[in-house]
C-alpha positions, 0 to 999 in steps of 0.5 A: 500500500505504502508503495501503491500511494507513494511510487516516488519511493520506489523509484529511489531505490532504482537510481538508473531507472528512468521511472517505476510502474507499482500496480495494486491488482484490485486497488489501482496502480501508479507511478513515478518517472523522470523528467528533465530534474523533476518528477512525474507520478500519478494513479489510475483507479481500477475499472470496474468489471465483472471479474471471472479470472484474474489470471494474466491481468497484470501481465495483460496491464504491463503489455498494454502499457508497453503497447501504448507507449511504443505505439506513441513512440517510446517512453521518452516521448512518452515522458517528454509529453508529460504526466497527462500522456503517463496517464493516458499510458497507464490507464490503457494498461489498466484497461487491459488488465480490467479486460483480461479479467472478465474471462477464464484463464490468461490467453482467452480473454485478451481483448482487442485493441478497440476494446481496450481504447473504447474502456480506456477513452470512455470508461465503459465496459464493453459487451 
């Protein structure tokens, strides 16, 4: 929990890493990251979901946010644009990780880019 609401302290037990993502399951997930001699943190709640099986959750959080930031053009500019588009990164994250949830195991329930664009953007789940 500690680490949960406070990502920073992670982040200076890492002194080479340019930031820190904790993720806290059913309790959200934050984060912490460098820029130009000042820090950028910030939390993104769960999305509510009909939960099946969290099986492959947080690797599906850790692929979406890898998939978005590649998509944006790495993480320095995704960190260049500032903590907004941090956000918007980890909120996709999260939006995989919600989606995963809603079916058995790790594999079946990945959803699809558009699923996970339309949860992240609006906030809804999607049938």
């Amino acid at each position: 929990a500690t680490a949960l609401a406070n990502p920073n302290l992670v982040l200076d037990r890492l002194p080479n890493a340019m930031g820190a993502l904790v993720t806290g399951g059913e309790k959200g997930a934050a984060f912490c990251f460098k820029s130009q001699g000042s820090l950028l943190t910030g939390f993104v709640p769960v999305f509510k979901a009909s939960v099946v099986d969290t099986t492959g959750a947080g690797d599906a959080f850790t692929g979406g946010f890898l998939s978005y930031v590649l998509l944006a053009g790495g993480l320095d500019a995704v960190v260049s644009e500032g903590q907004e588009k941090l956000l918007t990164a980890v909120r996709f994250g999260a939006a995989c990780g919600a989606l995963t949830t809603q079916g058995p195991g790790a594999i079946a329930p990945q959803p699809s880019f558009e699923m996970v664009e339309k949860l992240a953007q609006e906030g809804a789940l999607v049938a």
